[in-house]
Backbone as CSV, one residue per row, in Angstrom:
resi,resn,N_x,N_y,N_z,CA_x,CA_y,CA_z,C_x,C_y,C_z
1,UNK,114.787,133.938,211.871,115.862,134.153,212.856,117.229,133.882,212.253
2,UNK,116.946,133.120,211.224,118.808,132.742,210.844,118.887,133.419,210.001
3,UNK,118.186,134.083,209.077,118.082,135.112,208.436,118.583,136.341,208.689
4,UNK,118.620,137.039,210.307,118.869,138.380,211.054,120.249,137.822,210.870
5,UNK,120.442,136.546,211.687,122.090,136.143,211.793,122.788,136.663,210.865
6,UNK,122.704,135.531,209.807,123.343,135.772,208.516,123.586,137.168,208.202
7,UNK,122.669,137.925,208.163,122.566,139.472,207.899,123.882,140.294,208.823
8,UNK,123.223,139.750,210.056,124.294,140.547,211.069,125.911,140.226,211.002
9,UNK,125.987,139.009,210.884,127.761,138.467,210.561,128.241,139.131,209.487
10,UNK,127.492,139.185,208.507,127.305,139.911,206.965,127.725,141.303,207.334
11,UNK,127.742,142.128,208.181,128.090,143.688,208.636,128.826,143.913,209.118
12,UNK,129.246,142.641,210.429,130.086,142.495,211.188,131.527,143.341,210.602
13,UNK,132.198,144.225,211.302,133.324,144.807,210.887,134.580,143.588,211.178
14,UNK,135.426,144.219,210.474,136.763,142.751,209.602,137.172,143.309,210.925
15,UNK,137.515,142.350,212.028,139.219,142.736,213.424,140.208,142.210,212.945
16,UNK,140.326,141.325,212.088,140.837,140.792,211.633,142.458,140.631,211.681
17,UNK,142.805,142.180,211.109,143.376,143.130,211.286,144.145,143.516,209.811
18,UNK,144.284,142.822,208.762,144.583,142.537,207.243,143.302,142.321,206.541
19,UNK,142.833,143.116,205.772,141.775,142.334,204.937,142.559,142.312,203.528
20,UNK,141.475,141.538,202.668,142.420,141.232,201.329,142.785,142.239,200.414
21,UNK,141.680,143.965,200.474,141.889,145.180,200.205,143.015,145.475,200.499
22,UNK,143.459,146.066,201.870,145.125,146.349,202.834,145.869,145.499,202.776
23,UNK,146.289,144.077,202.303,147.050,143.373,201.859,147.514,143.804,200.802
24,UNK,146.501,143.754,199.591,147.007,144.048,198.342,147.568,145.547,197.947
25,UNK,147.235,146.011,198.617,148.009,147.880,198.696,149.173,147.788,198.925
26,UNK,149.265,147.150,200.182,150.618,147.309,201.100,151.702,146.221,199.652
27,UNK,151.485,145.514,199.151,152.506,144.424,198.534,152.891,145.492,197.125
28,UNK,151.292,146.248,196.388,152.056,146.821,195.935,153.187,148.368,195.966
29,UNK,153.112,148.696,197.345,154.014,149.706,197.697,155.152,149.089,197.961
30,UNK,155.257,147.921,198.140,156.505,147.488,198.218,157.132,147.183,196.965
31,UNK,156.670,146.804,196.233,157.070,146.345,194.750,157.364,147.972,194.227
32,UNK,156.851,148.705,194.353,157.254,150.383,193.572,158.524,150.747,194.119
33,UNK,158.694,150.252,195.692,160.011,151.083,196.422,160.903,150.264,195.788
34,UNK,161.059,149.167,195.802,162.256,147.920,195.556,162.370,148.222,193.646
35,UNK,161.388,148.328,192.660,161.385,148.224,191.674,162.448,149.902,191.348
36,UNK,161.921,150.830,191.827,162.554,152.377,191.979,164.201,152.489,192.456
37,UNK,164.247,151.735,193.182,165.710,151.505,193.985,166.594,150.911,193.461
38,UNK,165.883,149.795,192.354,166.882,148.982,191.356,167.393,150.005,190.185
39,UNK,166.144,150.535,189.815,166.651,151.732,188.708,167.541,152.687,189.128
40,UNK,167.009,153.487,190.309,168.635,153.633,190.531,169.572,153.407,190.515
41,UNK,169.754,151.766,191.112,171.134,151.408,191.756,171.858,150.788,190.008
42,UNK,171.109,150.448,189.479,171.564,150.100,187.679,172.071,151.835,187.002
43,UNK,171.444,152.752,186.938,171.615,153.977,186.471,172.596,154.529,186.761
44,UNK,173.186,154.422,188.398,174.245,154.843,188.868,175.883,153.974,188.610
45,UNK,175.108,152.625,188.099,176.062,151.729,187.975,176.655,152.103,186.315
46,UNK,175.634,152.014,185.326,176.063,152.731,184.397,176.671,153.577,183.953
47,UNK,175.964,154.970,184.712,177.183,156.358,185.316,178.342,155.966,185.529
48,UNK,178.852,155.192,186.555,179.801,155.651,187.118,180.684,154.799,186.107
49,UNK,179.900,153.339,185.265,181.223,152.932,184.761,181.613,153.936,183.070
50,UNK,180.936,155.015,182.669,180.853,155.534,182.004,182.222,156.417,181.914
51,UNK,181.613,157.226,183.650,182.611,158.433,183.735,183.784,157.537,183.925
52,UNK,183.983,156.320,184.494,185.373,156.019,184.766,186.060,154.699,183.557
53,UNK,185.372,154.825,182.508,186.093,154.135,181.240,187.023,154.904,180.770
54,UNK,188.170,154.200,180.587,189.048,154.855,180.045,188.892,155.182,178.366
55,UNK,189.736,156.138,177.944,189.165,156.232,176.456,190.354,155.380,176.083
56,UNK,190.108,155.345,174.515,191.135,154.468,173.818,192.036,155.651,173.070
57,UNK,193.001,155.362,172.420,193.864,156.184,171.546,192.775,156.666,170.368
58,UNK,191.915,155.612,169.866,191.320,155.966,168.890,189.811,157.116,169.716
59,UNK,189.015,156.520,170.584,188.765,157.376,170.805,189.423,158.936,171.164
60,UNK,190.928,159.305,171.636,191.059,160.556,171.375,191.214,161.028,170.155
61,UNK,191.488,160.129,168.864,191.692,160.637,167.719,189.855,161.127,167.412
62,UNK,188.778,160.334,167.631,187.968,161.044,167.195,187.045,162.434,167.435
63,UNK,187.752,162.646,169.410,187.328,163.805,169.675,188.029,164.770,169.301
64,UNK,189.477,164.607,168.886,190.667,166.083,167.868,189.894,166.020,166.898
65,UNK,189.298,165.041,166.002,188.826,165.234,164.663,187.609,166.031,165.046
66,UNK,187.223,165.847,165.669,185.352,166.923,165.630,185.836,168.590,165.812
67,UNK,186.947,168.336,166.989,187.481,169.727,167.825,188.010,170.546,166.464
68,UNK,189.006,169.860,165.908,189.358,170.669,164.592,188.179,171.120,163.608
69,UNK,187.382,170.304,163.446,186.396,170.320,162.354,185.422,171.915,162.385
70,UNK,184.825,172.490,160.853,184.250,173.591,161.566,184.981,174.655,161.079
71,UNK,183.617,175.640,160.867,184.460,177.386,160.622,184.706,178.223,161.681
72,UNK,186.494,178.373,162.030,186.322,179.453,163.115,187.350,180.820,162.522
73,UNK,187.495,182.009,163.535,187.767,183.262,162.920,188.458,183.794,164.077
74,UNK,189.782,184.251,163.541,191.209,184.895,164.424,191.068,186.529,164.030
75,UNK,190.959,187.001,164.665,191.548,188.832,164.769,192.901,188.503,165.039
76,UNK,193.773,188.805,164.350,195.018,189.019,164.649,195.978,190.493,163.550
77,UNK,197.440,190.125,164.145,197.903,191.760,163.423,199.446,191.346,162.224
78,UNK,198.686,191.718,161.247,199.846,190.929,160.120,200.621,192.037,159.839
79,UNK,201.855,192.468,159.851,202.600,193.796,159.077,202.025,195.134,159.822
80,UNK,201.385,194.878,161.165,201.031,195.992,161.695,199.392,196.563,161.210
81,UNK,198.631,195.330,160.181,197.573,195.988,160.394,196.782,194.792,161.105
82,UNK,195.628,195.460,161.006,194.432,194.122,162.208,193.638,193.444,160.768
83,UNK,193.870,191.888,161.045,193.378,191.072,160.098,192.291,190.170,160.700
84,UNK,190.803,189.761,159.936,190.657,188.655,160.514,190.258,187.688,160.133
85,UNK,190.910,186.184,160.367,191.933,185.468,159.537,190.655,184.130,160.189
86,UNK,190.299,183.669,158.728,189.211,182.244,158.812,189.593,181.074,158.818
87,UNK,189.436,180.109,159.632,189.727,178.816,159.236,188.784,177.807,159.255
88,UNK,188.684,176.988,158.429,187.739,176.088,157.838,188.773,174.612,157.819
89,UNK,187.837,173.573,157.980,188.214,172.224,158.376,186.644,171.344,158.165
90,UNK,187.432,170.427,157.176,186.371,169.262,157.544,186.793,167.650,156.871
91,UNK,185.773,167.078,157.337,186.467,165.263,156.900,186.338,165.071,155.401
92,UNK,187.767,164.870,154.931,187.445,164.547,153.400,186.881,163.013,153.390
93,UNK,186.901,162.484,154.034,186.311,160.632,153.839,187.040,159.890,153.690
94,UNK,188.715,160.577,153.397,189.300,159.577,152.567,189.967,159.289,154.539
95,UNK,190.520,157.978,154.127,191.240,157.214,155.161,192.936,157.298,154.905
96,UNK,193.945,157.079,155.122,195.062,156.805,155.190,195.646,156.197,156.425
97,UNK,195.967,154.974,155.866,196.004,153.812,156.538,195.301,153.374,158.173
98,UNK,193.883,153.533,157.581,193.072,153.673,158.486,193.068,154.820,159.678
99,UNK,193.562,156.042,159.484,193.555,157.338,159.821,192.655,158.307,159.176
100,UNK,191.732,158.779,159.725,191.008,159.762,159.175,191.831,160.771,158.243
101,UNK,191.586,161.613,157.093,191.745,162.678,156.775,191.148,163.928,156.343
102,UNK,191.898,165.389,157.252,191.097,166.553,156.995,191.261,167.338,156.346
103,UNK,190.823,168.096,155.366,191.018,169.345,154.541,190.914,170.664,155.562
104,UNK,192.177,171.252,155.472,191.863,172.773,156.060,192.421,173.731,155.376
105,UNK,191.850,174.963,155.631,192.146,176.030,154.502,191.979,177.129,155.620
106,UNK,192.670,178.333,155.034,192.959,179.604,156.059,192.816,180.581,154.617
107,UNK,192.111,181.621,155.350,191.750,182.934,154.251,191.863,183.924,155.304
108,UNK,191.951,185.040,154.254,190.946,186.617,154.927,189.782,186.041,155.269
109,UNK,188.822,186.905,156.152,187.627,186.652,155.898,186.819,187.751,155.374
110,UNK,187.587,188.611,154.338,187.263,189.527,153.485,187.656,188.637,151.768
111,UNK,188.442,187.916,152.062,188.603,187.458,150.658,188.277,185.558,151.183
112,UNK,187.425,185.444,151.478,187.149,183.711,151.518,187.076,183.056,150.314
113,UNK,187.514,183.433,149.154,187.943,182.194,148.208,188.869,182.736,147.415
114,UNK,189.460,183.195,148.479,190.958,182.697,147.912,192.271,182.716,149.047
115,UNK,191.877,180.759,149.485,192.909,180.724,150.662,193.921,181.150,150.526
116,UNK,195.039,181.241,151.277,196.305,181.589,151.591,197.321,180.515,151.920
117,UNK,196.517,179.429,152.312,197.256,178.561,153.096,196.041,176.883,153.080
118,UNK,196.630,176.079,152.286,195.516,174.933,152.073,196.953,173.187,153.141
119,UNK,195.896,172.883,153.930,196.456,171.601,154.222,195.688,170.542,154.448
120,UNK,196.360,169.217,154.425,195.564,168.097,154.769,196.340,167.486,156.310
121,UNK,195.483,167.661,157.019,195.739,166.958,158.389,195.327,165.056,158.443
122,UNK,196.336,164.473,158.865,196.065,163.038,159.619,195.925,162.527,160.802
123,UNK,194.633,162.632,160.737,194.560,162.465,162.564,194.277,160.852,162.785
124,UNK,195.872,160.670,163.728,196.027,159.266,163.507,196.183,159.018,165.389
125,UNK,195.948,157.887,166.179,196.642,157.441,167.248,198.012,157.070,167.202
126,UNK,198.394,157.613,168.284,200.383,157.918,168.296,201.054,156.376,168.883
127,UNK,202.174,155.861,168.465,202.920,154.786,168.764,202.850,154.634,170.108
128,UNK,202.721,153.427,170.493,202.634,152.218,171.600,203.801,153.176,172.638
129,UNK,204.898,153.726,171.855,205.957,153.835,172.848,205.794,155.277,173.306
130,UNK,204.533,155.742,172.356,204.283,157.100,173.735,202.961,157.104,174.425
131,UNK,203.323,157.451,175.756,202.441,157.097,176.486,201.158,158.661,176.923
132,UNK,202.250,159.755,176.897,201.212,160.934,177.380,200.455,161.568,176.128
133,UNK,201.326,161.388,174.792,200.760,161.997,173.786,199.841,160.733,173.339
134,UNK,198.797,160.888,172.901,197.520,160.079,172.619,197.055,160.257,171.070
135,UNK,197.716,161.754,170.359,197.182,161.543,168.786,198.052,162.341,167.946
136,UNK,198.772,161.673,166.659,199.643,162.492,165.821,198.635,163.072,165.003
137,UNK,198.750,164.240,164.830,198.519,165.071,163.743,199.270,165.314,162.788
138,UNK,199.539,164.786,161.430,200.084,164.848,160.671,200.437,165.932,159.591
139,UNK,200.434,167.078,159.265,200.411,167.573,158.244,201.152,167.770,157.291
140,UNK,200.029,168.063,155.683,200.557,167.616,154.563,200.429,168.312,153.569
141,UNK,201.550,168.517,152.842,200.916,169.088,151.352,199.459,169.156,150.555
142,UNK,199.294,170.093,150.010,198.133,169.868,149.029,198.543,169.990,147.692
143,UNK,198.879,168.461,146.956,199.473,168.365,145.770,198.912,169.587,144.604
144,UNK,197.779,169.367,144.271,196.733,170.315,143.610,195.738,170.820,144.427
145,UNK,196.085,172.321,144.475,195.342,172.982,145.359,194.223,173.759,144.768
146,UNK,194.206,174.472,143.864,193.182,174.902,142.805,192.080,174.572,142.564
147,UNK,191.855,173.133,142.576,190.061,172.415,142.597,190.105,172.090,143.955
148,UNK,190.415,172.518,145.055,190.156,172.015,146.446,189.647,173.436,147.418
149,UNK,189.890,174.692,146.389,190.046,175.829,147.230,187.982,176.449,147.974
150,UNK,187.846,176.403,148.621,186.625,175.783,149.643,185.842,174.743,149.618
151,UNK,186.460,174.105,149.892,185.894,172.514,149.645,184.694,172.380,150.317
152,UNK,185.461,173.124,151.891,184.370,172.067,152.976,183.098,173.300,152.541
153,UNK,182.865,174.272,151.772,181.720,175.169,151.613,180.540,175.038,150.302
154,UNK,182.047,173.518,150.093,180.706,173.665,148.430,179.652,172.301,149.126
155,UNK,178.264,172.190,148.714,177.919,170.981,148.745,178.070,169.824,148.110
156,UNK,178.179,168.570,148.594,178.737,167.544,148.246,178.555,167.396,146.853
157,UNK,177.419,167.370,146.211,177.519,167.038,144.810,178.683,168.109,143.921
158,UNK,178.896,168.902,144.726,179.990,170.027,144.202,181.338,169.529,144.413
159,UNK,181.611,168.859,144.991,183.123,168.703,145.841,183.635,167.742,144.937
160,UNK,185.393,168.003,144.352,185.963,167.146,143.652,186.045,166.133,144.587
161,UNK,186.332,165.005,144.230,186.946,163.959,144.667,188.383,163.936,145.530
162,UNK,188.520,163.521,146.536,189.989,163.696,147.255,190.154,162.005,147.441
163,UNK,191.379,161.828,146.824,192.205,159.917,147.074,193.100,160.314,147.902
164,UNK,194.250,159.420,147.861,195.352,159.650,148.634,196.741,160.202,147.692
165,UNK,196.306,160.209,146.192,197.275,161.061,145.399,196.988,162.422,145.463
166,UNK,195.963,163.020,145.885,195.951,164.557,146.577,197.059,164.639,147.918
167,UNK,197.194,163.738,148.568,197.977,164.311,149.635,199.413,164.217,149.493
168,UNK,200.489,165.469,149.750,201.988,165.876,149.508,202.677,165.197,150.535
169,UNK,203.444,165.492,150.242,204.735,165.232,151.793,204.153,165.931,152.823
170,UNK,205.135,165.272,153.643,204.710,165.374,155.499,205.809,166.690,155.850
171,UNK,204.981,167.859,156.419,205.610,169.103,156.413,206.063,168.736,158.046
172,UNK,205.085,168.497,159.080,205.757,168.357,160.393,204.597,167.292,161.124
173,UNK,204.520,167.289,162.197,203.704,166.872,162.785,203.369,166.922,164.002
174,UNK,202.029,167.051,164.581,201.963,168.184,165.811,201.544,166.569,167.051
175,UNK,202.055,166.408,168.263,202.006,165.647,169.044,201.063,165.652,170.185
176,UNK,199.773,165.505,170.311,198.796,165.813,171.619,198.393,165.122,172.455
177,UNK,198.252,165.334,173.478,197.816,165.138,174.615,196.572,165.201,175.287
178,UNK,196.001,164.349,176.131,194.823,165.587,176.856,195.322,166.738,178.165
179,UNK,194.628,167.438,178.147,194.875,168.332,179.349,194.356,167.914,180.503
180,UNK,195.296,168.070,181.704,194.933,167.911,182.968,193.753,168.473,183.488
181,UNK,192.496,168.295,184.209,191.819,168.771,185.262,192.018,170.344,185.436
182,UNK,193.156,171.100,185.616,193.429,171.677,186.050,193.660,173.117,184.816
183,UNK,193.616,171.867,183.614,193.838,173.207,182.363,192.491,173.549,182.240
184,UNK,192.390,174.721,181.144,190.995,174.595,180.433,190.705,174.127,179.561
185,UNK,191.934,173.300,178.832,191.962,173.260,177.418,191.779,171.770,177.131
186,UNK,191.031,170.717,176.007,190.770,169.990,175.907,192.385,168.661,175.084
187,UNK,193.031,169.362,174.291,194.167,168.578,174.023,195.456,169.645,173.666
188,UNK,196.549,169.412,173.668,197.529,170.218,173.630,198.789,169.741,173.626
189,UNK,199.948,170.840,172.663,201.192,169.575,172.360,201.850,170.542,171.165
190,UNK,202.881,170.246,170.931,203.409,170.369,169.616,204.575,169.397,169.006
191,UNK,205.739,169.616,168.366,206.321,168.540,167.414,207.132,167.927,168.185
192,UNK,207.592,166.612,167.512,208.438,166.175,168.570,209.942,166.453,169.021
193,UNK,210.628,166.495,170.333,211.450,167.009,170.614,213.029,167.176,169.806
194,UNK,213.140,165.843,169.177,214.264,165.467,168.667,213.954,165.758,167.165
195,UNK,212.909,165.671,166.531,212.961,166.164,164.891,212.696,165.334,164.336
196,UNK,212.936,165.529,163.313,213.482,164.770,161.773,213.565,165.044,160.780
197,UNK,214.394,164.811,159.563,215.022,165.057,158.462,213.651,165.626,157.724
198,UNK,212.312,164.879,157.534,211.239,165.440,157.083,210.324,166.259,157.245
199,UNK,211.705,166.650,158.510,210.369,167.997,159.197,210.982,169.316,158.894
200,UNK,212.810,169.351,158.390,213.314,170.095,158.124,213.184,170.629,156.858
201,UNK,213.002,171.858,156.490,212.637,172.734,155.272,214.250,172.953,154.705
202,UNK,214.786,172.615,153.570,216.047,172.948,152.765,215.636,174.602,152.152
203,UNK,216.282,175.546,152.272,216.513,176.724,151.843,218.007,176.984,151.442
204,UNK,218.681,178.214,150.990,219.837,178.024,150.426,220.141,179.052,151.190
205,UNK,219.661,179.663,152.058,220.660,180.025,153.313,220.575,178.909,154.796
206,UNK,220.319,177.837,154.459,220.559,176.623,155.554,219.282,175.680,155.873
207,UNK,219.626,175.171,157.012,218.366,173.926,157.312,217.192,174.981,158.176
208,UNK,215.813,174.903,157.883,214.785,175.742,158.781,214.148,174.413,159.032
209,UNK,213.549,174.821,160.153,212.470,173.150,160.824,210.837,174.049,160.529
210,UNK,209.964,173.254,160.259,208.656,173.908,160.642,208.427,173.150,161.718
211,UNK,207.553,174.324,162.689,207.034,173.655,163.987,205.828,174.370,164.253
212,UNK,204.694,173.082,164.609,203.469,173.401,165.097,203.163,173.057,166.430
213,UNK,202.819,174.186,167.288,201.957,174.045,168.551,200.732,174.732,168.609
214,UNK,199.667,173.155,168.706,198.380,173.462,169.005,197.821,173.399,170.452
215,UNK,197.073,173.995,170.566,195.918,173.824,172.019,194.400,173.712,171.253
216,UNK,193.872,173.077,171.592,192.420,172.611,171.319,191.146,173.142,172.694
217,UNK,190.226,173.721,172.684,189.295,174.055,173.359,188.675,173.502,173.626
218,UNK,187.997,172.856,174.943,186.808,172.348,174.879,185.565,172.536,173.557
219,UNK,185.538,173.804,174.173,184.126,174.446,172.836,184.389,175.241,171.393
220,UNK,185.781,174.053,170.688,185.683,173.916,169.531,186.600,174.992,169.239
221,UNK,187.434,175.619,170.164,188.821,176.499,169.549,189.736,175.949,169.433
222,UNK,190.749,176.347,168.328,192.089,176.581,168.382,192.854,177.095,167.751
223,UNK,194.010,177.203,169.131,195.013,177.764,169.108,196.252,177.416,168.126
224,UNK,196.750,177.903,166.816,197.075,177.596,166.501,198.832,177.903,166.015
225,UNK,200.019,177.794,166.187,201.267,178.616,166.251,202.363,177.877,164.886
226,UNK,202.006,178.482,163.967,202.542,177.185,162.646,203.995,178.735,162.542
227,UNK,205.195,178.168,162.498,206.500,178.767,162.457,207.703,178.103,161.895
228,UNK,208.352,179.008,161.097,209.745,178.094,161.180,211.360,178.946,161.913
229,UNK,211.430,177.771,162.267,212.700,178.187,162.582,214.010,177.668,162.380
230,UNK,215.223,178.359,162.344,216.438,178.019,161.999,216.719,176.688,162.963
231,UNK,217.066,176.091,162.277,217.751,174.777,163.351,219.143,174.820,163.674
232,UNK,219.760,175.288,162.591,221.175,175.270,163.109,221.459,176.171,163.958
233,UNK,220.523,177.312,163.955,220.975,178.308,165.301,220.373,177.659,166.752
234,UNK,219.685,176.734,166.603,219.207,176.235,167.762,219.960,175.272,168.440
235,UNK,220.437,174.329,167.516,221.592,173.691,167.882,222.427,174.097,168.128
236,UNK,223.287,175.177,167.576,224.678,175.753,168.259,224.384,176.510,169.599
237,UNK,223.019,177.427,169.755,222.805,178.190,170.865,221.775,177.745,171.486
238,UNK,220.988,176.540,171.241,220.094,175.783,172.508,219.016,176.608,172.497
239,UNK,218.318,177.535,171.709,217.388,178.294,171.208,217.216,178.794,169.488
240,UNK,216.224,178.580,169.240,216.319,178.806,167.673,215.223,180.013,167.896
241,UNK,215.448,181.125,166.845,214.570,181.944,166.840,213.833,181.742,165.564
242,UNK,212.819,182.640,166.435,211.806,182.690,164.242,212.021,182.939,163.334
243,UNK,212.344,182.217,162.286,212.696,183.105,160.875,211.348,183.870,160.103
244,UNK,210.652,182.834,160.424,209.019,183.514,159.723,207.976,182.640,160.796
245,UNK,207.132,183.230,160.682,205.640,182.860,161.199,204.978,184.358,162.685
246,UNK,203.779,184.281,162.761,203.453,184.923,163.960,204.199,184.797,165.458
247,UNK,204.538,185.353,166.277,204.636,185.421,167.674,204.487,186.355,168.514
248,UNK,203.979,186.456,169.466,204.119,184.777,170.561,203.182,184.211,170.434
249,UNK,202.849,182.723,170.545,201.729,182.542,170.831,200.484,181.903,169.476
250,UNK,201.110,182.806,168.146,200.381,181.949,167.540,198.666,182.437,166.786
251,UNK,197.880,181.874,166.342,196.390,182.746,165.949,195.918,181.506,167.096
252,UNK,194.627,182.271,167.697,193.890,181.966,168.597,192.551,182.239,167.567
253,UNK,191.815,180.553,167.167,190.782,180.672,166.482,189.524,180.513,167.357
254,UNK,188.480,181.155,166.967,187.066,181.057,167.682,186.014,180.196,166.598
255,UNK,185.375,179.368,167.573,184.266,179.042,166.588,183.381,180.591,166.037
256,UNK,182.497,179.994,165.385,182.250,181.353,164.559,180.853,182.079,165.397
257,UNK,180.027,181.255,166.194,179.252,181.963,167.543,180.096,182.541,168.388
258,UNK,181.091,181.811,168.853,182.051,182.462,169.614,182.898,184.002,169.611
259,UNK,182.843,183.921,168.488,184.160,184.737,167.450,182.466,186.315,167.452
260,UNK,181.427,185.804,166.649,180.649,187.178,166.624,179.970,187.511,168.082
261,UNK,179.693,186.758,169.342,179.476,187.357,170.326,180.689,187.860,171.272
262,UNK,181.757,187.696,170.896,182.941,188.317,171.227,182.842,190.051,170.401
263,UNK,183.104,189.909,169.333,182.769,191.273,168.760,182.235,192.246,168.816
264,UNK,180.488,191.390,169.373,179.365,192.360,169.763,180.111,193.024,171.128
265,UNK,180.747,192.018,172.154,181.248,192.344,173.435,182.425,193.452,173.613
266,UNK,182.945,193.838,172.485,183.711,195.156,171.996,183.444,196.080,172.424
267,UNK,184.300,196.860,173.290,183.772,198.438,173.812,184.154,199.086,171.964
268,UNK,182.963,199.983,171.892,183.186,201.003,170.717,184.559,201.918,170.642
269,UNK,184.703,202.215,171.734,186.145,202.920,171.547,186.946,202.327,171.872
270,UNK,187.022,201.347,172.001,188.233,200.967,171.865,188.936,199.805,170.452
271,UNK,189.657,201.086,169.549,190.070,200.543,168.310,190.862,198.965,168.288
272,UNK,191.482,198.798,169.241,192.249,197.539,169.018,191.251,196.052,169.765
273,UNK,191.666,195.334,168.807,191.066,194.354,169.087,191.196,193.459,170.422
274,UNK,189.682,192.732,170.900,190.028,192.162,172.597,191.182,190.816,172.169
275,UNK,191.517,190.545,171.692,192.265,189.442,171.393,193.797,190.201,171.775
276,UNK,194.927,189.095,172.395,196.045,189.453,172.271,195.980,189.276,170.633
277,UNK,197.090,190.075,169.898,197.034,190.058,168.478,198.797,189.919,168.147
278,UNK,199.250,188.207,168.197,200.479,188.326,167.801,201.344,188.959,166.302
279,UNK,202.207,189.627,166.592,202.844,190.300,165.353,203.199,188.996,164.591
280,UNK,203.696,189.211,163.347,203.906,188.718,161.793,205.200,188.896,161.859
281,UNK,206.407,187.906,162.234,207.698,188.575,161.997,208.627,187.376,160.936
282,UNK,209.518,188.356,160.788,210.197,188.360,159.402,211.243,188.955,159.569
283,UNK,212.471,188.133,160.231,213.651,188.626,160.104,214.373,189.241,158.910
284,UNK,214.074,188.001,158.145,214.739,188.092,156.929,213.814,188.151,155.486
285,UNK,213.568,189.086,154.927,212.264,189.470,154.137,212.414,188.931,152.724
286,UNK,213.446,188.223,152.365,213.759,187.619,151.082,213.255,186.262,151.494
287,UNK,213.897,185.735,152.822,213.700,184.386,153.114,212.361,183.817,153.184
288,UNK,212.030,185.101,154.286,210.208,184.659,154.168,209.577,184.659,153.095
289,UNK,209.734,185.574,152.121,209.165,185.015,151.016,209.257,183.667,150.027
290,UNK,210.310,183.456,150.528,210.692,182.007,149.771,210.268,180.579,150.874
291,UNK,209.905,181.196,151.890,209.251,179.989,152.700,207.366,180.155,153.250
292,UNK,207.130,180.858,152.400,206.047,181.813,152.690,205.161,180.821,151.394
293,UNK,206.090,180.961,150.390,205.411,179.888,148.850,204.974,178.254,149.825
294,UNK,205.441,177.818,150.515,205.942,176.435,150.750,204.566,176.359,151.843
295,UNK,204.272,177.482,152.747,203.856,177.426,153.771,201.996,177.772,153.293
């Protein structure tokens, strides 16, 4: 008889209303929701302090240095014919005074070794006392240009050596910014307003300034407008015109995916290129040639 008992209590269903099975379920669904909710609420915390860190000066110097860096390719119109004009950039290693420095070179891209135009850029963070421009770009002579002419194409065991006695005088220097929300463009700017004695080119028909205005692309273009102009006519008439360089506007470079699915995107008949294609002007055709050596 105590035997049936035992048996029967033994079957008896739990009223209980918790057994130690449905306890242990329920604790761990709670531990998954609360454990899930933290990862969120950390992930989002991360995010948001991400998107809302401010950058530093040096960080904008290192996103101009990547943006410049890289082979890109301009259709543009020199003397009335259609050219299209390569530019190449990359980090020589060397530092100046703790400023990165870049090698860039401009060709045909029918004759790629043999630039036209060789410089060294310093991409440095701009003085305390300016506040909207965020990175000087420096540019500079290329003392000896001859063992440097495609640098960034040879591989390293190929590449002369670059110190800081490769780099010339300071031709001008381009002043940037980031772009507003509202642009498309990732940094943008050119020289500074007031000048200086080292930005002015001596010729023996008077003082010429070189002046650069760049725009930088998000996806690795730019715009590039390298010119000189008379200063003393700018000063007496509050406008200086071009003595030499492209206008308006400048070469508009493409990265080089960019630049050949643009091409493919070419209607066949139509001979002129999709690019606005600024003219090559040259007031004075003795002068430009004598600032044409320099440039």
């Amino acid at each position: 008889m105590a035997q049936v008992e035992a048996e029967a209590a033994t079957s008896r269903p739990n009223t209980s209303g918790a057994g130690p099975d449905r306890g242990d379920e329920s604790s761990k669904q709670k531990w998954k929701v609360l454990v899930g909710a933290g990862a969120v609420a950390v992930g989002s915390w991360f995010l948001y302090k991400r998107m809302t860190k401010k950058k530093t000066k040096e960080d904008h110097v290192e996103a101009v240095k990547k943006l410049l860096e890289g082979e890109k390719f301009c259709t543009s119109q020199v003397e009335g014919r259609v050219s299209t004009i390569r530019w190449s950039a990359c980090d020589t290693g060397l530092k100046l005074e703790n400023a990165p420095v870049l090698y860039q070179e401009q060709t045909l891209a029918n004759l790629p070794k043999h630039p036209y135009r060789q410089r060294f850029y310093v991409v440095k963070p701009t003085s305390s006392e300016r506040k909207e421009e965020v990175v000087e770009l420096a540019h500079h002579d290329v003392l000896n240009p001859e063992p440097l002419k495609n640098w960034c194409e040879r591989p390293e065991s190929d590449r002369t050596e670059i110190n800081e006695h490769d780099v010339g005088r300071l031709i001008n220097a381009t002043f940037l910014r980031p772009c507003g929300r509202s642009e498309k463009c990732a940094y943008t700017g050119g020289p500074p307003a007031d000048g200086d004695e080292d930005d002015l080119l001596s010729v023996s028909e008077g003082k010429l300034r070189g002046l650069t205005h760049m725009t930088l692309s998000k996806g690795g273009g730019v715009n590039a407008w390298d010119r000189v102009v008379n200063a003393a006519e700018a000063k007496e008439h509050g406008k200086a015109g071009t003595a030499w360089g492209p206008h308006p506007g400048g070469y508009d470079f493409k990265p080089k995916k960019a630049e050949k699915k643009k091409v493919e995107e070419k209607k066949p008949e139509d001979k002129k290129s999709s690019y606005d294609l600024p003219e090559f002007t040259s007031r004075k055709p003795d002068l430009s040639k004598s600032i044409a050596t320099q440039t």
